[in-house]
C-alpha positions as CSV (number, residue, x, y, z in Angstrom):
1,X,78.9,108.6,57.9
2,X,78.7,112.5,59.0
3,X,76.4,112.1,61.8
4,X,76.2,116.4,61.5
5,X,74.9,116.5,57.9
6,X,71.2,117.6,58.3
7,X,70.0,115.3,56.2
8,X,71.0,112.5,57.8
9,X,69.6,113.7,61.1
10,X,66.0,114.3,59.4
11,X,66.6,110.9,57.8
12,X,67.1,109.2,61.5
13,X,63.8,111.1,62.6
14,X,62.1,110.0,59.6
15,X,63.3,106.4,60.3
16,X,62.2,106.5,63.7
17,X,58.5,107.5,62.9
18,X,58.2,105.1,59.9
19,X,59.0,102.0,62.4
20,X,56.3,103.1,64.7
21,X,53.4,104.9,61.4
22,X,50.6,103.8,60.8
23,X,50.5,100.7,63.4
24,X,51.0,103.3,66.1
25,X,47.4,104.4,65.5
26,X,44.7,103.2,67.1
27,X,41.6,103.7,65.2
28,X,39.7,102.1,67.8
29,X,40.2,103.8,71.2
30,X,41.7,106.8,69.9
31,X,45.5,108.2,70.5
32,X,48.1,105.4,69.5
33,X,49.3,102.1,70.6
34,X,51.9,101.7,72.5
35,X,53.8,98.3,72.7
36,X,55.9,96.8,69.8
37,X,58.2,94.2,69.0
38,X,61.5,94.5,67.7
39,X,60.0,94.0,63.8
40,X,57.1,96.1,64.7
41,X,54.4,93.8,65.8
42,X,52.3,95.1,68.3
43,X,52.3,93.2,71.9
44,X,50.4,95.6,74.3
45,X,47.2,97.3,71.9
46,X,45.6,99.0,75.2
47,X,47.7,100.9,77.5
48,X,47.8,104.3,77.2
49,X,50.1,106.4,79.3
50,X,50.2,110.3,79.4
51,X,53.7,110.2,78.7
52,X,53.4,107.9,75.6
53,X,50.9,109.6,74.2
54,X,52.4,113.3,74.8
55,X,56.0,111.8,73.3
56,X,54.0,110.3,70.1
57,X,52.8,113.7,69.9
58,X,55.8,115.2,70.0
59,X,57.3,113.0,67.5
60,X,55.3,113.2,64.9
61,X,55.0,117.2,65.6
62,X,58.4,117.2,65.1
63,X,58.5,115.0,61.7
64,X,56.1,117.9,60.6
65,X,58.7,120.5,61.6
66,X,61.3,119.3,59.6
67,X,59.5,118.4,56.4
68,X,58.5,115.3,57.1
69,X,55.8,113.5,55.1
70,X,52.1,114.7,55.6
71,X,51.0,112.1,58.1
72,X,53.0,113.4,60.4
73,X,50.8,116.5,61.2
74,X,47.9,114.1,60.9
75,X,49.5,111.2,63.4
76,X,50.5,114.3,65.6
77,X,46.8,116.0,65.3
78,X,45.2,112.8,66.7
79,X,47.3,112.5,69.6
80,X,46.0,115.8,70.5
81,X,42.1,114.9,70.5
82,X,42.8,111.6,72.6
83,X,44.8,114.0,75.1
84,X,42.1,116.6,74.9
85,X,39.1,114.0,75.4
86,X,40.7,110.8,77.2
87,X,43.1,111.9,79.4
88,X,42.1,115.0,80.0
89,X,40.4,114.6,83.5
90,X,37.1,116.7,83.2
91,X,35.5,116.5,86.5
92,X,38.6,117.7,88.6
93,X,41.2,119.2,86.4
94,X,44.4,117.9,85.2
95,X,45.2,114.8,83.0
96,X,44.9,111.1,84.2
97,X,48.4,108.9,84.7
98,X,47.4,105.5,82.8
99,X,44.3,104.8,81.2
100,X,43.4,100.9,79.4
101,X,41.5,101.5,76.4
102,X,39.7,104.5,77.7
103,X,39.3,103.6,81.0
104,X,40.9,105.3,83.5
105,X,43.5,102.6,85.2
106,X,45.7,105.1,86.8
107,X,44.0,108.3,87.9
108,X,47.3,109.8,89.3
109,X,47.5,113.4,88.6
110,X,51.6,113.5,88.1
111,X,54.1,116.0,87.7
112,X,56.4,114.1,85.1
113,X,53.2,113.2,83.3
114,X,51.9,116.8,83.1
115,X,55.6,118.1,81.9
116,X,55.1,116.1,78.9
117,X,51.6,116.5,77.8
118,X,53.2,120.8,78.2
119,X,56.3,119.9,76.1
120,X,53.8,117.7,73.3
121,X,51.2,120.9,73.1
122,X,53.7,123.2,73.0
123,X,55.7,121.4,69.8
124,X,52.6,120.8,68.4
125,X,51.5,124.2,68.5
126,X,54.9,125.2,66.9
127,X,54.2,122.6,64.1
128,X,50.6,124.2,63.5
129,X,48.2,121.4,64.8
130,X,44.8,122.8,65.7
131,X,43.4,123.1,69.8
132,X,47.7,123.1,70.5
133,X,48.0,126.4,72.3
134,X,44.6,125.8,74.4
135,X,46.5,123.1,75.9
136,X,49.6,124.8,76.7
137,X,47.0,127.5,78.6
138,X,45.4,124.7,80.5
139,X,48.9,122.9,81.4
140,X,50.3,126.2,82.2
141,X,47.4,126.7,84.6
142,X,46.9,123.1,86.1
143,X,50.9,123.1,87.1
144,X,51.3,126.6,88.2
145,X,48.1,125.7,90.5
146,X,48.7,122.0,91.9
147,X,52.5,121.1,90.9
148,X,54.3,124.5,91.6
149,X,56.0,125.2,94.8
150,X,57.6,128.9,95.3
151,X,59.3,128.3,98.5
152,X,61.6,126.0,97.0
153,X,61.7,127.3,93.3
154,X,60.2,123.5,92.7
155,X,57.5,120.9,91.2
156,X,56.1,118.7,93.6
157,X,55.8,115.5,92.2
158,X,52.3,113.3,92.4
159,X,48.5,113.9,94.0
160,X,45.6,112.0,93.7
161,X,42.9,112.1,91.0
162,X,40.9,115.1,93.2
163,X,44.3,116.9,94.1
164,X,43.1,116.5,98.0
165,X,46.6,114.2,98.9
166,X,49.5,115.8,97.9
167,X,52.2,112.4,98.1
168,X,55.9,113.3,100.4
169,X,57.8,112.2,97.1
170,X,59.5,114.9,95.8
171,X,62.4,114.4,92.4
172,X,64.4,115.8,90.2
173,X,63.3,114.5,87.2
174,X,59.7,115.7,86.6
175,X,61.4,119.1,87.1
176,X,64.7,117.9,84.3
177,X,61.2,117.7,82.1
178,X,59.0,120.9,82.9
179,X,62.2,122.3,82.4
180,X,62.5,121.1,78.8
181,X,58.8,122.1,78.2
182,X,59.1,125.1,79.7
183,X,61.8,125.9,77.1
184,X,59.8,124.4,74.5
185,X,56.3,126.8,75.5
186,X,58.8,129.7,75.3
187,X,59.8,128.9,71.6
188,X,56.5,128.3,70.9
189,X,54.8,131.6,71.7
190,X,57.4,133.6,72.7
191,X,55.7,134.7,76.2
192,X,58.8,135.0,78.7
193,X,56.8,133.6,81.5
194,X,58.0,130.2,80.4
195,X,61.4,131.3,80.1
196,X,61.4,132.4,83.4
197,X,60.0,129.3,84.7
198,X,63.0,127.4,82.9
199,X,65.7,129.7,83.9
200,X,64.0,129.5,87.8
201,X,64.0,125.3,87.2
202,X,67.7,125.2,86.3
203,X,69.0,127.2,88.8
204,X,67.1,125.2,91.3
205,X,68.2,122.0,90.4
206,X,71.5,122.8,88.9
207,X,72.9,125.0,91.8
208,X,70.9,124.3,94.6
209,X,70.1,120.5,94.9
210,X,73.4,119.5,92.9
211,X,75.4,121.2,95.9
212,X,73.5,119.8,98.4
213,X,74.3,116.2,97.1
214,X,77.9,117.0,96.7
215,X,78.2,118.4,93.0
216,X,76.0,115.9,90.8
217,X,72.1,116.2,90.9
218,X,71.0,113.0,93.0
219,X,67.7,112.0,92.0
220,X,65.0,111.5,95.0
221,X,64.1,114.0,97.6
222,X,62.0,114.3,100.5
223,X,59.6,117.0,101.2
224,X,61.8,119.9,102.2
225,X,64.0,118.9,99.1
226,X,67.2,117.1,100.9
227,X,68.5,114.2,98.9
228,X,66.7,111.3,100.2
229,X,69.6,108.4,100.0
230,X,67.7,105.7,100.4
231,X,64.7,106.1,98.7
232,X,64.3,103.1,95.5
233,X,67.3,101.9,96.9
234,X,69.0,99.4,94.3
235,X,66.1,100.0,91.9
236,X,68.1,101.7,89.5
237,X,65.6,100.8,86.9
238,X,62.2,102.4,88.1
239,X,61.0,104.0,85.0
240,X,60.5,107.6,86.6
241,X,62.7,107.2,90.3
242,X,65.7,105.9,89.9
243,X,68.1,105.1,92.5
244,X,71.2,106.8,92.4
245,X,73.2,109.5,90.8
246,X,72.2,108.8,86.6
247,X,74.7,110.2,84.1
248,X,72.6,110.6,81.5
249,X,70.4,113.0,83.7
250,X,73.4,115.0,84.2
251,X,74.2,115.0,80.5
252,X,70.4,115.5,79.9
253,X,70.6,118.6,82.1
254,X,73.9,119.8,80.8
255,X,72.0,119.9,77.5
256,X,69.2,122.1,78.9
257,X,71.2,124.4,79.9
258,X,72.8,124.7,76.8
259,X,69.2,125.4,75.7
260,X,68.4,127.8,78.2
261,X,71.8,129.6,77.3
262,X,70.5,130.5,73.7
263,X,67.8,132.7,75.5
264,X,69.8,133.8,78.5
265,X,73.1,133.3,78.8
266,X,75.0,133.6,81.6
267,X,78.5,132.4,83.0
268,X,77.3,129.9,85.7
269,X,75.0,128.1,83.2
270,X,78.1,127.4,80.6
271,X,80.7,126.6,83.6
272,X,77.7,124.2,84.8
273,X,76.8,122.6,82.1
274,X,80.1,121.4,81.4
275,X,80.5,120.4,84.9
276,X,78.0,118.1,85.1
277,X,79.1,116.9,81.3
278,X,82.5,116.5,82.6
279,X,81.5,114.3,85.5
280,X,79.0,112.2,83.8
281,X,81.6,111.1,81.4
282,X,84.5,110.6,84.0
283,X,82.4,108.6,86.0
284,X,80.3,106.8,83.9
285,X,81.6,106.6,80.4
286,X,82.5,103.0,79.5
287,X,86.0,102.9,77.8
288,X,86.4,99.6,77.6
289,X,83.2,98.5,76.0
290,X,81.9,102.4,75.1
291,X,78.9,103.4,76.2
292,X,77.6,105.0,79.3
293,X,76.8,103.1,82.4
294,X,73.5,103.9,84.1
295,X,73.8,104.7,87.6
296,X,76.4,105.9,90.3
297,X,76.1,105.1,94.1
298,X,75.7,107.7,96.4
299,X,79.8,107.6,96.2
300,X,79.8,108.1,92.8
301,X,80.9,104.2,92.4
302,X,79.0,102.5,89.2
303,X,76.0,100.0,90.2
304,X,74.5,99.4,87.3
305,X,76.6,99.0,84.0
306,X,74.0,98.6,81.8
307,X,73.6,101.3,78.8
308,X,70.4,102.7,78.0
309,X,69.0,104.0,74.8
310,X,68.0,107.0,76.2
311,X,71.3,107.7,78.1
312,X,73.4,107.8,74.9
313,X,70.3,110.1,73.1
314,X,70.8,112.9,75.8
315,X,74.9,112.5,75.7
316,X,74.6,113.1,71.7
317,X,72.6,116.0,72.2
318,X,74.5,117.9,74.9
319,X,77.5,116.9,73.0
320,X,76.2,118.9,70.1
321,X,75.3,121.5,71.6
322,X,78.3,122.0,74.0
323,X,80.3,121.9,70.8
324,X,78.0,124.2,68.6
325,X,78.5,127.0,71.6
326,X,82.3,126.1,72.8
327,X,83.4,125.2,69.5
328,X,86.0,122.6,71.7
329,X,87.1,119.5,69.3
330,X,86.3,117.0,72.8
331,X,82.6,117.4,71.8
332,X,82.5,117.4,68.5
333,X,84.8,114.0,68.7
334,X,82.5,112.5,71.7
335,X,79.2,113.5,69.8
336,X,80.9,111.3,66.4
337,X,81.9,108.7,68.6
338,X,78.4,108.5,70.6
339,X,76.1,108.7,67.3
340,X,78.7,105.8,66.1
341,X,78.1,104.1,69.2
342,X,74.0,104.0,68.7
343,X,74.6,103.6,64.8
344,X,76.4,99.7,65.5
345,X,74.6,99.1,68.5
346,X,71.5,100.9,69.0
347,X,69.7,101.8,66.0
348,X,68.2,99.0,64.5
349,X,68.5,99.2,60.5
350,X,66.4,96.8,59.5
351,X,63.0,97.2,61.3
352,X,63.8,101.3,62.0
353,X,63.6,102.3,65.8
354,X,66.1,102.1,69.0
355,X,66.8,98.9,70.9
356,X,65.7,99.8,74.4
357,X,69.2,98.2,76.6
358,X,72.0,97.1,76.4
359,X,74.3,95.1,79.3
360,X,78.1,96.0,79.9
361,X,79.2,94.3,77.0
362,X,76.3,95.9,74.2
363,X,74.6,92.5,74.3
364,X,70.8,93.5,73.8
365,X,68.5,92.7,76.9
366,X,65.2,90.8,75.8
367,X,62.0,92.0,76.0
368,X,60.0,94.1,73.3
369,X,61.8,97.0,71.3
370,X,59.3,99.5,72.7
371,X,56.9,99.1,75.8
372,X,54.7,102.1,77.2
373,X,56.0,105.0,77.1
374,X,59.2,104.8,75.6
375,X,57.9,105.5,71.8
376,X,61.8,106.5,70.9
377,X,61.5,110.3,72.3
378,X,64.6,110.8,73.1
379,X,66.5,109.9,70.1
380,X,64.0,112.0,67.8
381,X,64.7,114.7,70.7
382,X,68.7,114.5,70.5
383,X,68.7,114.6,66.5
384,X,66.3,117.6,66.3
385,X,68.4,119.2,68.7
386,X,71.4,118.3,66.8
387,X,69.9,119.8,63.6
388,X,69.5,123.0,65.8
389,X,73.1,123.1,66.7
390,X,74.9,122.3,63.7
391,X,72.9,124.1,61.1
């Protein structure tokens, strides 16, 4: 199969969002449900996390921008009213963690939370949907306010519902995301502030913290941004800290920069981008089994050999896009043998959707195809931005 023809990128994103339309939405609490099986029976009807909701959003925002069928701007639009009126914390600002139904169960005001519900407002906006760019405004606002820090060029990462306790937590990856959004909000409406912002994120992360931790971007920090080595330690799996150094956040930041360089290009962010590509792989590509393991130890030694869905989604799209701007056949031949990869292991043909993990030898892990907030993001993420590159 030519995993660069268009058509059968649009076809995978279309795939994606048929395994998850109409059951995704909930008719009775508002935004969508979350939790499905592997044929598409639902398992968890009530939690509803910021992130889930903003990456259903920006799903079915995306279905609408590559000619998808016309739910898809509906399915997008009513993600935007439950984010507008559920999470959307009207007493002190900001947009609640976890709600149940539409109670509020976790009234955390975070950082990686608010990066998506920026990144889903700021697709939707492109796609058309009505009360989008609103939303962008009051993100902008909200982050720039609570979340940014200009001494260190950063996001801080988590307060309480009130903002009055700030957490000592600080991480790479809500900034990976605002970073992505960022970019997003700039192709959206075209005001630079939000390619500054991006351009300000990658340099931060990219240069600064990846040199303090020795030439890869560790993942946890403490307050005055060293890399804290012991924070999570061994829990490579939590779903927003991991432990360790995480190829596929390398390869998911060598694609951003690949992003960023289609605005502003510069030498460092090409030479970097292939750095940290170039390490990822050496360290934690699997050429025995393929795949790519999921975390390194401070030492760069692999601790945890499973692969994730979302690790091979970001390695197919900074494989595209490295290739699109170098032009360099290692690319082009890693992105083929990557989508291959997914396509026998991954994608499952049959019901539609991505198999969440896999262990060292691509045995799928139990549990259910998609719990909260996975809703297949990244791989909807990686084609579009595949479709970008290649046509």
């Amino acid at each position: 199969m030519n995993f660069k023809d268009p058509q059968v990128l649009k076809q995978q994103i279309i795939h994606i969002l048929e395994f998850y339309y109409p059951a995704c939405i909930d008719m009775e609490n508002g935004g969508y449900i979350n939790g499905f099986l592997d044929d598409g029976s639902i398992n968890d009807r009530e939690t509803k996390h910021l992130v889930g909701t903003s990456r259903f959003i920006y799903n079915f925002s995306i279905g609408s921008l590559i000619g998808g069928p016309k739910w898809c701007e509906q399915a997008a639009a009513h993600g935007i009213e439950f984010l507008k009126n559920q999470h959307h914390d009207k007493k002190y600002g900001g947009y609640f963690f976890e709600l149940k139904g539409q109670k509020v169960k976790d009234p955390a005001k975070m950082a990686y939370g608010h990066a998506f519900a920026l990144l889903a407002a700021a697709i939707a906006y492109q796609a058309g949907i009505q009360g989008a760019k609103e939303l962008i405004e009051d993100l902008y606002h909200v982050t720039e306010q609570h979340f940014w820090d200009p001494d260190y060029g950063l996001y801080r990462d988590e307060w309480n519902a009130s903002w009055t306790k700030l957490s000592s937590y600080r991480g790479q990856n809500a900034n990976m995301h605002m970073c992505e959004a960022m970019l997003t909000a700039y192709e959206a409406t075209g005001e630079k502030k939000y390619l500054n912002r991006a351009y300000k994120l990658a340099e931060s992360v990219c240069r600064t913290l990846k040199e303090r931790s020795g030439g890869m971007i560790w993942e946890n920090y403490t307050p005055d941004w060293q890399p804290d080595w012991t924070y999570h330690l061994h829990q490579t799996k939590d779903e927003f800290r991991p432990y360790g150094f995480i190829p596929g956040h390398q390869l998911e930041w060598s694609k951003l920069l690949m992003w960023l360089d289609r605005h502003r290009s510069e030498p460092w962010i090409l030479e970097t981008a292939e750095e940290l590509y170039g390490k990822a792989w050496e360290k934690g590509a699997d050429e025995t089994f393929g795949g790519i393991f999921f975390a390194l130890s401070p030492q760069g030694e692999v601790i945890d050999m499973d692969k994730n869905y979302w690790v091979i989604s970001e390695a197919i799209a900074a494989s595209a896009l490295l290739a699109a701007k170098t032009g360099k056949s290692v690319y082009s031949e890693r992105y083929n043998q990557l989508f291959s990869y997914a396509s026998d292991y991954l994608i499952d043909h049959q019901y539609g959707g991505w198999f969440k993990m896999l262990n060292r030898i691509n045995e799928r892990a139990a549990g259910p195809k998609s719990s909260p907030p996975k809703t297949d993001y990244h791989p909807v993420a990686a084609c579009y931005q595949a479709l970008q590159a290649f046509s």
